[in-house]
N, C-alpha and C positions, 0 to 999 in steps of 0.2 A: 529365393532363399535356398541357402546348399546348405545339407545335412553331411557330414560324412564318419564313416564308423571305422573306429582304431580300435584293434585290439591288445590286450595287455598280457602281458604273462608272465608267473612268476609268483610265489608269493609276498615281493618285496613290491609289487607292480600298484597296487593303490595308494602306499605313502610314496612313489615318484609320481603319479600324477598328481595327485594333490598338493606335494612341495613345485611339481612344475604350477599347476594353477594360480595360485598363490605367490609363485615368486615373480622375478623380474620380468622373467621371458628374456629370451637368446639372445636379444635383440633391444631387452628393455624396452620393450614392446609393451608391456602391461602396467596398465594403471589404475588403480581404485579399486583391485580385486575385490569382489565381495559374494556372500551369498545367495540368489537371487530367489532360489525353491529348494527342495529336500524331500527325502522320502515321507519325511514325520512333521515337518513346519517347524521345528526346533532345533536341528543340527547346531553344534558349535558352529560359529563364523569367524575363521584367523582375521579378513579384513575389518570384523566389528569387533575385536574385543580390546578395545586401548587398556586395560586391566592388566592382561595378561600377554607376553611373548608368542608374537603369531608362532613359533615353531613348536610350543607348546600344543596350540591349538590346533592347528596341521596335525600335529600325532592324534591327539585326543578325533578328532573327527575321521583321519584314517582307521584307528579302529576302531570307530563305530560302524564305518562301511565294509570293513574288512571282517568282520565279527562272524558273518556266517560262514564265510571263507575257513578261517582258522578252527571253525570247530568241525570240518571236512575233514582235518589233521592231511595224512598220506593220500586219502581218497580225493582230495581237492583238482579241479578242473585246471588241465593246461592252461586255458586261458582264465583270468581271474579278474581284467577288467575290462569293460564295456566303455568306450570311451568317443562322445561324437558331439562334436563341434555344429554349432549352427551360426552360420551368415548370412547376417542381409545383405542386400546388392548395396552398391555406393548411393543411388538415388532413392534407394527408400528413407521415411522419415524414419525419424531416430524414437527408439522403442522405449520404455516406460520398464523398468525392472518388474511392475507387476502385468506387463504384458508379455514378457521374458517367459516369466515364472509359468503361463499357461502355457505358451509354447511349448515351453522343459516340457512341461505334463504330459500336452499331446504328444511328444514326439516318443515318449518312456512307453507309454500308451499301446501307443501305435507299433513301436517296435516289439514288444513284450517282455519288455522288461520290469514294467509296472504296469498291467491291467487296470483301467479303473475300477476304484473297489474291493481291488484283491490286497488284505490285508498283511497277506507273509510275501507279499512281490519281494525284488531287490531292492536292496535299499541304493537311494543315488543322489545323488546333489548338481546343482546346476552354478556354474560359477561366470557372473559377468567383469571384465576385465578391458572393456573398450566398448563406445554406445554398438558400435555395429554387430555383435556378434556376444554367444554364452558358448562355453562348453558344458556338457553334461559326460559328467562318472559316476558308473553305477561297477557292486559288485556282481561277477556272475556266477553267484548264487544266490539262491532264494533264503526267504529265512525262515523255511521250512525244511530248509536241506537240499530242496530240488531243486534241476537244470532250469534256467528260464525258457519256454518257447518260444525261441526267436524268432526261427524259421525264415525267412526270406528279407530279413531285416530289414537290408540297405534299400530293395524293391518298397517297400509297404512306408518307410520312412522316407524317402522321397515321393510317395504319392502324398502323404499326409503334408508334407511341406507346399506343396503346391495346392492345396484345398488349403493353410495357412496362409499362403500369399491372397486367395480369393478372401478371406474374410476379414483380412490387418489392412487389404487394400495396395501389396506391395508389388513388386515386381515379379511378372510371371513368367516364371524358366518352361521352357519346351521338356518337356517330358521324356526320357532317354530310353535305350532299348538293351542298355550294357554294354555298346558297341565303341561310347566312345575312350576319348587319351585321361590317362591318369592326370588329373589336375596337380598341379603343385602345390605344395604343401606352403602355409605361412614361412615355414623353417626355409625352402628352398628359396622361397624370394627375399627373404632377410638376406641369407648369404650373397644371393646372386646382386643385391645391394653392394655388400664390402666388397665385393670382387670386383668392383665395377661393370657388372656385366646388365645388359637392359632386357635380358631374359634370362629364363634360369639354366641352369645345365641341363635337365630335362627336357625342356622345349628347345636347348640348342642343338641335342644328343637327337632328338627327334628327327629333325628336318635332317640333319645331317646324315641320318641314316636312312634318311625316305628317298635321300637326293646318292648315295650310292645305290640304294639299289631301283631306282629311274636310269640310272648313265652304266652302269655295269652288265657286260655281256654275262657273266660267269663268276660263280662265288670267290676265284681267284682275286678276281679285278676288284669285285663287291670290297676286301679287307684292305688290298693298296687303293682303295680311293677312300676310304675312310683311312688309314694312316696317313694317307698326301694330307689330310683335312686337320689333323692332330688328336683324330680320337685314338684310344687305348683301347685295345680288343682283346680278352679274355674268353679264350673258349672253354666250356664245360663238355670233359671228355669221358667216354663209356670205360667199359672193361678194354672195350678191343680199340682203343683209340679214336674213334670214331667221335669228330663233335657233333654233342647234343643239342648244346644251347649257344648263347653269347652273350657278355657283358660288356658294357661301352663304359668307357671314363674318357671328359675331357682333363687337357693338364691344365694344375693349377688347382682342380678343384680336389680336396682332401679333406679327412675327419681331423679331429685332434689329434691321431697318432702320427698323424703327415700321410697318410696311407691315400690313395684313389679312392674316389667316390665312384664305386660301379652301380649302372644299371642293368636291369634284366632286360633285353631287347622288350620282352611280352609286357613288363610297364611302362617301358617308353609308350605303345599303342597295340592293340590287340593282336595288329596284321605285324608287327617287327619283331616276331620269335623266331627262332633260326628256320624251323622248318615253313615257316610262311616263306621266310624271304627267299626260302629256294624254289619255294612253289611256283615266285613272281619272276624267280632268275631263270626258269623253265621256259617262258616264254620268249626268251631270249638268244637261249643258250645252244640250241638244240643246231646252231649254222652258227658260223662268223657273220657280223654283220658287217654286209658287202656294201660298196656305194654305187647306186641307182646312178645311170645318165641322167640330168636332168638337174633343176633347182630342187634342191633339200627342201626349202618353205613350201614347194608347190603339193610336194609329197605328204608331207604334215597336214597341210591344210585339208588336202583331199581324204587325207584320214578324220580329222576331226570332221569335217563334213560328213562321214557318216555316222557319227555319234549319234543324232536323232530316229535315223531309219532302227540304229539297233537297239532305242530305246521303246521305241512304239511299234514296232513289229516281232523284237524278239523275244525271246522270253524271260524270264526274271535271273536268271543264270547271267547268259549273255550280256543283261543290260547290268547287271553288278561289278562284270571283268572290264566294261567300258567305264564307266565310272572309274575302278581304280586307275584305268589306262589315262584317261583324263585326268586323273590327279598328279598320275605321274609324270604327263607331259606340263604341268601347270610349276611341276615342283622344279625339273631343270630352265626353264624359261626362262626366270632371274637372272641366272647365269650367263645367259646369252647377250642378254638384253642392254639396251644401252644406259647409263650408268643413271641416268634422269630417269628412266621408268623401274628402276630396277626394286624400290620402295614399295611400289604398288603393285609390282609387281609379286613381291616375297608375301603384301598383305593378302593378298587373293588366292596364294598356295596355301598359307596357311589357312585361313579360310574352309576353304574348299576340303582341306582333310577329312573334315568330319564330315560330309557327304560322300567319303571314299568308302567308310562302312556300313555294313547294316548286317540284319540277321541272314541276308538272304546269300547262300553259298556261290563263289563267282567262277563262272567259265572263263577262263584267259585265251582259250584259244583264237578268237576272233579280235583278240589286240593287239597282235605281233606285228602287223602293218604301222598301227600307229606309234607302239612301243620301238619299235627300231629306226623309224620316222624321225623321232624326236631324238633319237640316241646318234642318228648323223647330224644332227643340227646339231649338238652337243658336242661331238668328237669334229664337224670339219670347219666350222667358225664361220659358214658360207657369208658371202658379204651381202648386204640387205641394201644396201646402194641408198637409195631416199628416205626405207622404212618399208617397203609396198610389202615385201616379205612377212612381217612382223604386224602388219595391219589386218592382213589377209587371214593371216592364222588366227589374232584378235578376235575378227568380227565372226569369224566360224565358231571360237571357243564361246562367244557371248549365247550363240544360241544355241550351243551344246549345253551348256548349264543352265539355261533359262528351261531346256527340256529337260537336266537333269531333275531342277524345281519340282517341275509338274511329276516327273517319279514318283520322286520321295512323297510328294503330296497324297500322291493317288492311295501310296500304300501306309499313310501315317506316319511316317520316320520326320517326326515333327522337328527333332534337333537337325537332321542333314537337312532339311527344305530349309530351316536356316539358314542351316550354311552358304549354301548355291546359292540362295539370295542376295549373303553380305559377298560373295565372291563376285557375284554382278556387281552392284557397286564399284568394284576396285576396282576390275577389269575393261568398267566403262570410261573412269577415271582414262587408266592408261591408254583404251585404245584411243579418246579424243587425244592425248598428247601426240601417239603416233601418226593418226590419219588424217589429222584435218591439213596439215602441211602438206600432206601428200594431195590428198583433194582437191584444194584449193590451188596448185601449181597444176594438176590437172587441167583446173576448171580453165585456167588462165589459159592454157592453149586448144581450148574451146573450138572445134570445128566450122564453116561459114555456117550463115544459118540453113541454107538450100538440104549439106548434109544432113543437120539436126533433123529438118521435115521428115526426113525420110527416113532417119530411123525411127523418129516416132511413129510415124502410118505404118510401119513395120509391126513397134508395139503394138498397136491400137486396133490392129488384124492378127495378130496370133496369143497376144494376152489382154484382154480389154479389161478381164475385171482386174488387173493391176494396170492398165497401160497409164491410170489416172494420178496413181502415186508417183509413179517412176516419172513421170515428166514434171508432177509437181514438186519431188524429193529437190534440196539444195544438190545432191551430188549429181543430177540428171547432166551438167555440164560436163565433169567429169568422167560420167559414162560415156556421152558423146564421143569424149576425147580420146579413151581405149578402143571406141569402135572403129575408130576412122586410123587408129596406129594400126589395128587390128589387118582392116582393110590393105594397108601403105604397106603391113610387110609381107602380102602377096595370100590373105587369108578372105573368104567369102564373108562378109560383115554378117550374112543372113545366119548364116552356117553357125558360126562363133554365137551369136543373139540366140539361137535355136540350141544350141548345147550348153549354153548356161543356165538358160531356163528351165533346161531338162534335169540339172542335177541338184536341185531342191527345191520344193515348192516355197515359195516367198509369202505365205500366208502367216507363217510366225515372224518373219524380218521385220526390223523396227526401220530399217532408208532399205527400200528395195533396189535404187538405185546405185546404195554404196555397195549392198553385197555380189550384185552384175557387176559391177566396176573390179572388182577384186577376182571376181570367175573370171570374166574375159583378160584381165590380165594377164592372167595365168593362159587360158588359151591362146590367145594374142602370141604372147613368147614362144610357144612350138613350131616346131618348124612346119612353116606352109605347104600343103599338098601342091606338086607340081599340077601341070595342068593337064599332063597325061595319068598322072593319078586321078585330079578332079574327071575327068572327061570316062575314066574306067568305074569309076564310082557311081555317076548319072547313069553308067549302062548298066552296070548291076542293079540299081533304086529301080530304073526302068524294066529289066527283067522280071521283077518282082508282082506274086499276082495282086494286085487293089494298088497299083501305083501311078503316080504318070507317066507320061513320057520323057515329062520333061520335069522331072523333080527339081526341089525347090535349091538343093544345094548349090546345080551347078548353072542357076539363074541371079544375073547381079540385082542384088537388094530391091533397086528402085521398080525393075520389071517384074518383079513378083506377087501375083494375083494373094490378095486376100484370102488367108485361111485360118480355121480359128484353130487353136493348138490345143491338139486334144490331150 
């Protein structure tokens, strides 16, 4: 159940709500309007009175609620109506007007606008216009003369709606922290209807400005990659020129004057006010970003690979600027992506947003690796050949968000644990599209079996409390199959085996299999240490004091004594 509280202002502001309640709606959206509770049990009702012309009755009932407003005369409050709409979810059962009506209560109650028992409360009316939902308009004033005690309103009226869903039986919303995106209004989705559009300008304005400032080095780039896109940028300028803020309009979208519909970055989502987003372009901005020797994917991945370490060793700082970093690499991904995953891909950006915020204040500096990572995948189009790029990065993101989860959980951010949740999903979706073709052509060129032996006795001696998964995992063929390319282009199998296992413990991984298959991949592809390298290497290991003589690197696979990997 979502409460949400508008405000009104003006003294003309209780007969337009009331002639909105009442009338058609935008959209002829409204049907059967009627009374459902009142301050008194008695209010006029424009939908019950067949006698009389509802316009009639709309008057007659605005100034009954407007009564103590106008005897305020000059002293009357800016704001003068109290105005919040309650909805059920689509799968709750359909509500009963005299279940309505308790609701209105609690929620007047609850907010203070009507105390139970307090006889000079506001006076307010509840009006139902579709099974799924009421609106409640109350004056704000008392009809004592005094201010209501609001105090924390929208806070205390959404706890009280959630203690409503436990006792009507309905659908139970996650509990929020202020953190997250402005929802859309009935009104934006009506339009975004006629406009043919399958989301609203809001949520289009959204992404579209999370996804410039993901791919922008510098606030410059930040406004031409939102103009390449067709949004309309309005900046809000000081005395000294200087922009403060920013407003976004897509084209097309206009009021009745024909005018642009703008937003304020800061209602798009908490983090898109200007001064955020230069916070985010700081991380960025401070160098050109250069391109690395090497595959782009490999870079990426190896960043997202340490999203877990810096959520369970660093500190609450730290693992909040990972988080945004991860949303931000989630939000350009689409784009890259090939046109069949690119669906699931937009659902698990989206998604995942609302586990980008929380209360907790976020250090960026430890995101610039993955933040600029992602910004050459983005600017150099690298080619992903079968997909192994794009799987690789996958299955890392899968258990970056699986640890985002456990965060959020740990610290109660009941909405983002959510989110990371339904982001799983999508991005499980996506990654079987991309990796089982890969695997499976893998698997197909499977090593003899004499090889397999032997890298299993490998496992079964230096990880045994996984050696049992990884040979039983389906991708165990496929692993096989990168170890032995691994081998063929001049690399120590052992070596390779031993530095995958080194860079993340496999105790969270859902195919231990798959995700060694994707490490040595990536190590497989660098270039082989010559053998007067390997042969300088073994004499270094060897100088070394508690070492052997004969370390393990520069002995082939199948000669290598048993040791359990500490």
């Amino acid at each position: 159940m979502i409460p949400k509280i508008i405000l009104g202002k003006g003294p003309k502001a209780v007969r337009r709500t009331i002639g909105y309640l009442f009338g058609k709606g935008r959209a002829n959206e409204h049907t059967d309007p009627h009374l459902v509770a009142s301050w008194n049990g008695f209010a006029p009702d424009p939908g019950r009175s067949p006698h009389r012309t509802p316009k009639d009755v709309e008057d007659q009932l605005a100034r009954q609620l407007n009564q103590p407003v106008r005897m305020l005369g000059d002293k009357a409050p800016k704001y003068t109506v109290w105005h919040c709409p309650v909805r059920a979810a689509p799968e709750d059962p359909i509500l009963t007007d005299t279940q309505w009506a308790d609701i209105a209560r609690r929620i007047v109650a609850a907010a203070g606008i009507a105390p139970e028992g307090d006889e000079e409360a506001c006076r307010w009316v509840a009006v139902r216009h579709a099974d799924d939902h009421i609106h409640i308009a109350a004056a704000l004033v008392r009809q004592d003369g005094r201010r209501p005690e609001r105090g924390y309103d929208q806070r205390v009226v959404q706890r009280e709606a959630r203690s409503i869903e436990v006792d009507y039986g309905l659908r139970r919303l996650k509990p929020g922290d202020g953190t997250a995106a402005k929802r859309p209004t009935s009104k934006e989705h009506f339009k975004a209807k006629g406009l043919g559009q399958d989301t609203t300008s809001r949520e289009i304005l959204r992404l579209r400005v999370r996804r410039a400032v993901a791919a922008a080095a510098d606030e410059a780039e930040f406004f031409a990659l939102l103009e390449a896109t067709g949004v309309t940028v309005h900046l809000k300028r000081g005395p000294s020129g200087d922009a403060l803020g920013c407003n976004f309009a897509l084209p097309g979208d206009t009021n009745d004057k024909g005018e642009p519909v703008f937003y304020a970055g800061s209602t798009l989502a908490p983090d898109l006010s200007l001064p955020k987003i230069r916070k985010s372009l700081a991380t960025t901005n401070l160098e050109p970003v250069t391109v690395r020797l090497g595959n782009p994917w490999h870079h990426v991945t190896a960043a997202t690979e340490r999203i877990p370490h810096h959520l369970t060793h660093g500190g609450d700082p730290t693992a909040q600027g990972q988080l945004i970093a991860l949303g931000a690499a989630l939000d350009l991904l689409p784009v890259t992506a090939p046109t069949a995953l690119k669906a699931e891909l937009e659902r698990a950006s989206a998604a995942f947003e609302r586990a980008t915020r929380s209360r907790v204040t976020a250090d960026l500096d430890s995101t610039r690796v993955l933040r600029r990572s992602v910004q050459a995948i983005w600017r150099e189009q690298p080619q992903d050949g079968d997909g192994t790029g794009l799987a690789m990065l996958l299955d890392a993101m899968l258990t970056a968000v699986a640890f985002a989860m456990h965060w959020h959980r740990t610290r109660q951010h009941a909405q983002q644990e959510a989110a990371a949740e339904q982001t799983l999903l999508h991005l499980q979706v996506a990654y079987a599209q991309v990796a089982e073709p890969v695997l499976a052509d893998l698997a197909q060129r499977s090593p003899t079996l004499q090889t397999k032996h032997r890298f299993a006795r490998h496992l079964q001696a230096v990880v045994p409390e996984h050696a049992e998964r990884i040979l039983n995992d389906p991708a165990w063929d496929a692993l096989a199959t990168v170890l032995a390319e691994a081998e063929g282009a001049g690399h120590n199998a052992a070596t390779v085996l031993d530095q995958a296992l080194g860079q993340r413990t496999l105790d969270n991984t859902r195919s231990p299999a798959r995700t060694l298959t994707w490490r040595i991949r990536r190590l497989g592809e660098r270039r082989a240490p010559s053998p007067r390298a390997q042969a300088a290497n073994a004499h270094s290991t060897a100088q070394r004091p508690g070492t052997s003589a004969h370390p393990a690197a520069a002995v082939p696979l199948h000669q290598r004594s048993p040791a359990r990997r500490r």
